[in-house]
C-alpha positions, 0 to 999 in steps of 0.5 A, spaced: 456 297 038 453 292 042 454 284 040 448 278 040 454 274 037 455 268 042 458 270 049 463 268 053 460 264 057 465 267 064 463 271 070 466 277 072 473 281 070 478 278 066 485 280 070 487 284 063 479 287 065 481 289 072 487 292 069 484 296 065 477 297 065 474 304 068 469 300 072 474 295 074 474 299 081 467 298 082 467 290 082 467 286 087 467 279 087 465 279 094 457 280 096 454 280 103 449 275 106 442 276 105 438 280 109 435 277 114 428 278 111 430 275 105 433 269 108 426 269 113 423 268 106 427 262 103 425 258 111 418 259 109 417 257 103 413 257 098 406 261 100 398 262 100 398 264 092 393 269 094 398 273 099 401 274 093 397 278 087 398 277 080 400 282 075 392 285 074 394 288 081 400 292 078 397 298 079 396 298 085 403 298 087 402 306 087 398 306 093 401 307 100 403 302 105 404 295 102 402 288 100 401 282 104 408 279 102 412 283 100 418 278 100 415 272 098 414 266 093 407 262 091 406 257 085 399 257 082 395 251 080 396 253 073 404 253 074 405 260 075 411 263 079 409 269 082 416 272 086 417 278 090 423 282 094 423 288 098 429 291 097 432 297 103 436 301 098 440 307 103 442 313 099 440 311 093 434 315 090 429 311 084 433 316 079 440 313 079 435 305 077 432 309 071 439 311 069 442 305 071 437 300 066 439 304 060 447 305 062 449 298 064 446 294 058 451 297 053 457 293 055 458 286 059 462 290 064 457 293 067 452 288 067 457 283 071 457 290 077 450 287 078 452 280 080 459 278 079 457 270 081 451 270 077 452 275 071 456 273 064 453 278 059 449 284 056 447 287 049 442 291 046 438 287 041 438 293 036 445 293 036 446 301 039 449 303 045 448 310 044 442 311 046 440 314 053 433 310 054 431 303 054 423 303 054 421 300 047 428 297 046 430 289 048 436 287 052 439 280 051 442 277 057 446 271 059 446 270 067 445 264 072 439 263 076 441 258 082 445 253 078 441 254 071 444 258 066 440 263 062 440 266 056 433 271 055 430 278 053 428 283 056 423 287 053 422 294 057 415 297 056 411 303 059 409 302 065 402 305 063 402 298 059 402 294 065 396 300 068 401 304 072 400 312 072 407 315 068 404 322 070 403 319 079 410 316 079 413 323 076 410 327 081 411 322 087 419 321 085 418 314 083 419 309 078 418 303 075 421 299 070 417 294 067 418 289 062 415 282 059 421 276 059 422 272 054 426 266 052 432 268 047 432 264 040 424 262 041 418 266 039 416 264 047 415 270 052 414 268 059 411 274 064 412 280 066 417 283 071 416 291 075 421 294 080 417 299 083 422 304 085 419 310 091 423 315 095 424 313 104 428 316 109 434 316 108 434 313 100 429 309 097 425 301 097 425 296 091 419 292 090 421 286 085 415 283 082 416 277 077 409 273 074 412 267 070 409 261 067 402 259 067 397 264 062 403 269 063 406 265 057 404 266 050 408 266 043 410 273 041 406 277 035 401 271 035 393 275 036 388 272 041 386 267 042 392 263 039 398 266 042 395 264 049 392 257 047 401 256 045 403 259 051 398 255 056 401 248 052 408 251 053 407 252 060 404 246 061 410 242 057 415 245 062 412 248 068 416 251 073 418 249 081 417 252 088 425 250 086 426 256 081 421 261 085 426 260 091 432 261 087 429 267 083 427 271 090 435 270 092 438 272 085 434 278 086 435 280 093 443 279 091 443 282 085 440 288 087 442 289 094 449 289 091 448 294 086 445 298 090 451 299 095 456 302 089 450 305 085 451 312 087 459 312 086 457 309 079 451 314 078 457 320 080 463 318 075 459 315 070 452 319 069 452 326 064 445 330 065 440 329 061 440 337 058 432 335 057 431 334 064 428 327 063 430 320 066 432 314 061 424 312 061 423 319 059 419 322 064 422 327 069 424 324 076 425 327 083 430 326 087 430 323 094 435 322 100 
């Protein structure tokens, strides 16, 4: 079973875990250097707040082509933090991402593969790590974004709840992961994330979608109009930098160009077939590549 009590605070393996645990032959301690569209990215910093489109757009990541900034981060005047990457995944399909979200939070190891500088620990709030999905379940993690160490939620929802259509991303072979973040320990939820997974020669293409901050924070479980006035005063009390939209837009280029070079030989050894035909978010995924 998976635990929420207080983690050990350390990155990557243990010698005992190297030693011993079946996915110590998938950790590397050593990451390539950012793509050069990302570093590109970070020399021109912070971006017109209408290049980048707020999360009523979500929708339209379905359509072909792409969005003015596909790499890229903005904050808005009402503190918002919008922050987008574009990741070239080859021989990955979208597939292997849907296992992936559902398999990697039932064990620490696992998630530190992701990110073995940044990641310290995984665990499913609702205690079960025997379940093959993870839309309507929240994850616990605990990493490092730049110098900062987090310990948030991850609230995964349908992308239906964000105006995607299921049955469009189905029949397309494409995926996306959804989910709204939150700040463990508080009633606070603090936006909105998509990884938008679409099948291209060769493998697949991920487009990262974080909107933070701002009118995106609200506190859980309270109804309108209060639960926004809360979260406008809490953004407000805190509001969040270029500083963090840079950082953030260099984890996520790491963390899933990273993955992305092991995850075919993760998704061979460790992967069993859903006898339904479905994928972790419980629609049917066409493979690409």
């Amino acid at each position: 079973m998976s635990s929420l009590a207080t983690p050990d605070r350390r990155l990557g393996f243990s010698e005992a875990e190297k030693a011993l645990s079946p996915y110590a032959p998938f950790f590397n301690e050593r990451m390539a250097p950012l793509p050069a569209h990302v570093r590109e990215a970070l020399l021109m910093g912070a971006q017109a707040q209408e290049l980048l489109l707020p999360v009523q757009a979500a929708k339209e990541l379905q359509q072909p082509g792409y969005w003015p900034i596909e790499t890229g981060y903005t904050v808005s005047p009402d503190g918002e933090l919008r922050v987008f990457v574009l990741t070239h995944m080859p021989g990955v399909t979208p597939a292997m991402w849907d296992w992936w979200f559902a398999w990697h939070g039932s064990h620490a190891q696992r998630y530190k593969l992701w990110h073995p500088q940044a990641h310290v620990h995984v665990a499913w709030q609702d205690g079960r790590s025997d379940l093959s999905h993870y839309v309507g379940r929240i994850s616990r993690v605990v990493e490092y974004v730049g110098p900062t160490c987090m310990d948030v939620t991850v609230a995964f929802v349908p992308p239906a709840q964000l105006g995607l259509d299921e049955k469009q991303l189905a029949a397309d072979g494409e995926v996306a992961i959804c989910a709204s973040g939150g700040i463990a320990g508080t009633p606070l939820e603090t936006g909105w994330l998509i990884h938008h997974l679409r099948p291209v020669p060769g493998g697949t293409e991920m487009r990262s979608r974080f909107w933070l901050g701002g009118a995106n924070v609200r506190a859980r479980g309270l109804l309108k109009p209060l639960g926004p006035v809360i979260g406008r005063i809490a953004s407000r009390l805190q509001p969040l930098t270029a500083t963090q939209g840079a950082e953030l837009l260099v984890h996520c280029a790491q963390e899933m160009n990273h993955l992305a070079g092991i995850l075919p030989a993760l998704h061979r050894s460790f992967h069993t077939p859903d006898p339904a035909g479905t994928g972790a978010a419980g629609v049917t995924a066409k493979s690409s590549g």
